[in-house]
Every structure is written in structure tokens, then in C-alpha cells.
N, C-alpha and C positions, 0 to 999 in steps of 0.2 A: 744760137739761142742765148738772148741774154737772160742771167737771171735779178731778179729785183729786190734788191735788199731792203731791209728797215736794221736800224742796230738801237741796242738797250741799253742805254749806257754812254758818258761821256768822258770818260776817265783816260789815260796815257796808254792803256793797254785797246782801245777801240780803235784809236790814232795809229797805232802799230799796225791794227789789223786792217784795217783802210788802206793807209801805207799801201801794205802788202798785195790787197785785196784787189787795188787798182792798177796791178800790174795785167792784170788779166781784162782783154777786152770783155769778157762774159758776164764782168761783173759792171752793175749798177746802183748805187744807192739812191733811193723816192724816199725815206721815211727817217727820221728820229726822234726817237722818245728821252723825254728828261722830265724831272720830276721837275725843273722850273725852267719857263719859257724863256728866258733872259740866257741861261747856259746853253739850251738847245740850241737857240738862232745862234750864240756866240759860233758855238761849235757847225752849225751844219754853214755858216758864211766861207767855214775852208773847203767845203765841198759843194761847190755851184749849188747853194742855196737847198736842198731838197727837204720835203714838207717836215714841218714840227709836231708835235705833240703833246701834251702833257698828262691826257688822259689815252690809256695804254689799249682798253677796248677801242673807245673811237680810232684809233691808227689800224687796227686789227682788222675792220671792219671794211676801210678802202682796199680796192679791187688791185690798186698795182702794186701788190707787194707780195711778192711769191715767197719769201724767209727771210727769219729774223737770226741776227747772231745778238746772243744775250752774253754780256762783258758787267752786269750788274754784279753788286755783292753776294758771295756765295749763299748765303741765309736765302734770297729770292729768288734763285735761278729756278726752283722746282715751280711755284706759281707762277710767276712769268711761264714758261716752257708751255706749263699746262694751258695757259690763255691762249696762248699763242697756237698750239696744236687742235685745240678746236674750235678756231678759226679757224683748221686749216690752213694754216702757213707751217714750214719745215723751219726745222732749229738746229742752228750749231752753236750751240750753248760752249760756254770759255769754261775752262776745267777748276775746278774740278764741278762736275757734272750735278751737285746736289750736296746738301749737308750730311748724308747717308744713306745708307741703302734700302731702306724703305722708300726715300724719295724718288730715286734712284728708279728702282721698279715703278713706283708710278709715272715716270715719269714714258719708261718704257710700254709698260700698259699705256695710257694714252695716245702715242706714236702708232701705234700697233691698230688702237680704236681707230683712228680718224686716216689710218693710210699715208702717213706722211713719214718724210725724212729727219731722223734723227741721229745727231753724232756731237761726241763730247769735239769740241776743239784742243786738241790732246797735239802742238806742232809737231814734235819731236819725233814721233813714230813713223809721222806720214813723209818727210826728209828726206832726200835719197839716201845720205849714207844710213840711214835705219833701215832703208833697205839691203844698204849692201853690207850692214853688219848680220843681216837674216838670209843672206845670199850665201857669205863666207863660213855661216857659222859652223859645216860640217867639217871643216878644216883643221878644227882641235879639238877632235877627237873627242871621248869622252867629255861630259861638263861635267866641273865638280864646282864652280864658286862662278856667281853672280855678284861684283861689285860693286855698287853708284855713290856718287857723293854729288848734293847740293845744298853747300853752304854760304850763302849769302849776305852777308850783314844789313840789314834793312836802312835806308836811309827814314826811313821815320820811327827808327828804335832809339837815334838820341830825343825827342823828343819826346816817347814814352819816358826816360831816363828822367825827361823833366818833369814830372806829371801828368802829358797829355799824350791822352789814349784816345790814338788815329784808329781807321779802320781797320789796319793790317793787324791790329792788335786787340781787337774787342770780339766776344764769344758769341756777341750778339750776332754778326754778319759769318761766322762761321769759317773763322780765318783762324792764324796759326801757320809754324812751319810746318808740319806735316800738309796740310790741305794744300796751303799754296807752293811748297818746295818738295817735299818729300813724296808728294805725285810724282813728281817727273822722274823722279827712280821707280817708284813702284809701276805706274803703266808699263814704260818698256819692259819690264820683268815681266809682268801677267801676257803682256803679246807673244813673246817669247818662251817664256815657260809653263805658262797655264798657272791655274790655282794652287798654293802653297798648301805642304798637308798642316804646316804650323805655323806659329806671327808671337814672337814674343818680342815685346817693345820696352824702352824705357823712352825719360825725356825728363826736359828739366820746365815746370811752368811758373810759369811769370804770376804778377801779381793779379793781373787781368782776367787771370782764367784762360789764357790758353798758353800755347807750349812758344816756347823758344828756340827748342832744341830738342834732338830725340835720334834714337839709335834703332836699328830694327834687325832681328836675325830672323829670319823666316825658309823654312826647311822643306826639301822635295826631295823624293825615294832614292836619289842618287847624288846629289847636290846641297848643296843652302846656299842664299842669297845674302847680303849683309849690307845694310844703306844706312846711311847718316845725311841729315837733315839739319837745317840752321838758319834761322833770322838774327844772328845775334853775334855770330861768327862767318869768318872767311874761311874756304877750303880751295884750293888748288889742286887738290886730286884728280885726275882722269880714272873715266869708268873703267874696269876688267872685266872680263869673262874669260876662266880661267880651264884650260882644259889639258886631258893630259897629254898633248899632240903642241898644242904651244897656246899663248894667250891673245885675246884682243883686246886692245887699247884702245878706246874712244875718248876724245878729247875731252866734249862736254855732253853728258846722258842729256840734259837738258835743250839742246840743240847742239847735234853733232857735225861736226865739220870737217874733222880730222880721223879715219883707222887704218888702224896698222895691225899687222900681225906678227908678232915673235914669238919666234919655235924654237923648242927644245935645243936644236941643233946650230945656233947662234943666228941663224935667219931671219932678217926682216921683209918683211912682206907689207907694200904699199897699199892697201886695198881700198881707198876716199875716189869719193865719186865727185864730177864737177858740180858745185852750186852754183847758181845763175840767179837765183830768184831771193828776196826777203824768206827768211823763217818761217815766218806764216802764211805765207803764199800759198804752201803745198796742202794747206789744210783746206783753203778755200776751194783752191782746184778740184781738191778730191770732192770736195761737198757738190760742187756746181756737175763736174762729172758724171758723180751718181743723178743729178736729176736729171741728166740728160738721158743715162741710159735706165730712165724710170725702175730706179732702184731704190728701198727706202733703209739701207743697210750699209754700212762701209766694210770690207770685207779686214780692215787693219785696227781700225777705232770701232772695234766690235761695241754692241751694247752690252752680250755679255764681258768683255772685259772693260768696260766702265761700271758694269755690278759688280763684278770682282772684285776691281780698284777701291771703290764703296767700301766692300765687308771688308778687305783686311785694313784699311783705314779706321771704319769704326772699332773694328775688332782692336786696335792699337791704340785707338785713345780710350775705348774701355782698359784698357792694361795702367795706362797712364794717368788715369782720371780726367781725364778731358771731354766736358761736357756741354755741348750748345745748346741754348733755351730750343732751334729746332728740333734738339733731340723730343723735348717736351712734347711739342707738339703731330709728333710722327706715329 
């Protein structure tokens, strides 16, 4: 069964996911939407042509387009999502999943109304080695620390530095490092551990109104987790989980490629699984999978741990003051 794509969105992160997307015979794209016609045909002439849009109902409306992956700025993911679901097409919306968790739940409510498939695009969790870091994890023993880092220095931060505030940096679209970096710590935490009983955050924000930078401890009845986060700086740390039998090393929380395990007893333990496919591959797969096995749920990129992901997110930029005009309107 092929499934029939529309994508939202024309940016370097859809290109990725095409890329990836196209590695699988299942997958087919028929549709693109762009807010102006001139970018759309640019963009879909890399992709044997398939049809344009610029009005997002009318695409909705044609018959060969079974889901949409929505790669738009985070501020509109939840209306899109919502067009898009009662028309009856399935969504795999690019993470983070909504500007907070109100959106978040509706957007879930919706999905739920109309019977269709919904799942954040969340790479990293669906990977093999995220699986075989959930495979290995009874191996040490006891957990007592969850540790992630993604620090990144944003290549459109010098040009904030000159005045000009890009997307990645406007409150408006619901950006920030936390939403777009400090997800990738926090989901694999919430797959893995469930809901935190606590979230105290700092961060340092810009002039723009959103964060830069930011630190999170967040506490569970036997453990705490501890993530940093950065558009503005580099880190080279690998992820830990730290237990008292010995610890796991992942290379990168944000797409992992490399675990190992080191035990107490001076033992290394190889435990990386082979990749073969693009990063985002695995996320399409899973997507196209469940519609096969008329499933409207992923059993890894749960919806409830994309609500999760949501509350201690907003829960942490309530800490930091970090406020998006979506807030306003939610």
C-alpha cells in the first residue's frame, strides 16, 4: 500500500524529511502547500513535479492525499493539524507538537473525533538504538540520573547578534531553545520514565522574548533527570543514564548512533544497533506502518507522551517567563 503524502511547509527540515521519506517504496508525495506559489513549484520541481497549493482547504479537499506532514512554524502546527484532521487526512506533525498543552489536547481531541492517525515527528525515539537503549536499560540496575544535552549554536544567532530576528528567534512562531532543542532531551526522558513528580527550570532570554539557553532538573521517586539546552552555545557531551549496576552512554539523545555500556567492574559493553536508513526514515516507517495495520496510535510517540512533553515544557517556561502570543490565545 502506498501511502499519499501532502507536506506543509518548504523549509530545509521537509527536504530532510523527503530525503528520508523516499527511501521507502510506500511512500508518495501528490501535494504541496506554500504560502506563495513561486516557492511551492520551486520546491515540488525537486520532486517530479507533484500538485501546488496555496490555499490549504482547497489541497485538503482533493481525494489523493491520504496525510499531511506539517514542518510549518511551531505557532501553526495546531490549526493546520486541526484542518487537516477534519478533512480527514492523518498527521505527522514535526515536533514539537503545538505551542502548549492546551493545543496539544486539542489537537488530540480532534484526532480521536474524526478516527484518524496522529503522531508528533519526534526522530529520535523511533531509531533503533532508542530501542536498544529501552532493550538494555535493565542492565544497571537501579536508576538514579537521567542525563541529556543539546547545545547547538544556531547558525542564524549571528544575525540576531546584528539586529535581525529570524524565525528561530521570534515569540511570535513559538521558537526558542527549549521548544526546538530541549525537546529532544525531554521526549526520550518522558518515553522512558513517565511523567516527572517535579520541573524546576532556569534559562537565560534574549532580547526577543525567547530563551537562549536553559537548564532543567526535574525529579522522580527514585531518580532525577538533569538536561541543558542551547542555541547560542556548543556542547559535546553525550547522553548518560546512570545506574547503580553501571551507566549508558549515548552518543547523541538527539539522534543516536552510538551505546555503550560501562560497569561498575571496569567493563565495556558494545550494545549500537546497525543504521541503514536517513534519521527520519524511522519516523515515516512507523507512521506508514500504523496505517497499514489500521492503527490510529504509535505505541513509542504516544499522544499521551507528546501531552507530557507539552506540560513540562510550558511548565518551564512558566518558571523562566517565557511567554508566546499563542499562549494568549489558548
Amino acid at each position: 500500500m502506498t501511502t499519499r503524502f501532502a507536506v506543509i511547509g518548504t523549509n530545509w527540515i521537509t527536504e530532510r524529511f523527503l530525503q528520508a521519506a523516499l527511501e521507502t517504496e510506500e511512500f508518495l508525495l501528490t501535494a504541496v502547500y506554500s504560502r506563495t506559489e513561486e516557492k511551492g513549484r520551486a520546491f515540488a520541481a525537486k520532486y517530479a513535479d507533484p500538485d501546488v497549493y496555496t490555499d490549504l482547504d482547497q489541497m485538503l479537499q482533493t481525494a489523493d492525499i491520504d496525510a499531511v506532514y506539517i514542518a510549518s512554524p511551531n505557532s501553526y502546527h495546531m490549526e493546520q493539524a486541526i484542518r487537516c484532521m477534519n478533512h480527514g487526512k492523518h498527521v505527522l506533525c514535526e515536533k514539537p507538537m503545538a505551542s502548549n498543552a492546551s493545543e496539544v489536547q486539542a489537537m488530540i481531541d480532534t484526532a480521536k473525533r474524526n478516527n484518524v492517525l496522529l503522531m508528533e515527528a519526534l526522530k529520535s525515539t523511533l531509531m533503533p538504538n532508542f530501542q536498544t537503549v529501552k532493550d538494555n536499560l535493565y542492565k544497571l540496575g537501579p536508576i538514579r540520573r537521567y542525563f541529556a544535552s543539546y547545545c547547538q549554536y544556531s547558525s542564524r544567532y549571528d544575525a540576531f547578534k546584528q539586529g535581525t530576528v529570524l524565525n528561530a528567534f521570534n515569540p511570535e512562531f513559538s521558537n526558542g531553545s527549549l521548544m526546538d532543542l530541549g525537546i529532544y532531551c525531554l521526549y526520550p526522558m518522558v518515553t522512558l520514565f513517565g511523567k516527572p513528580d517535579t520541573v524546576k527550570a532556569s534559562g537565560y532570554m534574549l532580547s526577543s522574548g525567547v530563551d537562549g539557553e536553559g537548564s532543567l532538573i526535574l525529579s522522580y521517586p527514585e531518580m532525577e533527570a538533569v538536561i541543558m539546552h542551547s542555541k547560542i552555545s556548543d556542547s559535546y557531551a553525550p547522553a548518560e543514564i546512570q545506574g547503580e549496576i553501571g551507566t549508558m552512554i549515548i552518543d547523541k539523545i538527539n539522534q543516536p548512533y552510538d551505546v555503550k555500556i560501562h560497569y561498575r567492574d571496569g567493563t565495556i559493553e558494545n550494545v549500537t544497533q546497525l543504521q541503514t536508513h536517513e534519521s527520519m526514515y524511522y519516523e515515516v516507517q512507523e507512521f506508514i506502518d500504523l496505517l497499514k495495520c489500521g492503527e490510529r496510535e504509535s505505541a513509542v510517540n504516544t499522544l499521551a507522551n507528546s501531552l507530557i512533553t507539552a506540560e513540562i515544557m510550558e511548565e518551564a517556561r512558566g518558571q523562566i517567563g517565557l511567554v508566546f502570543p499563542a499562549d494568549m490565545r489558548s
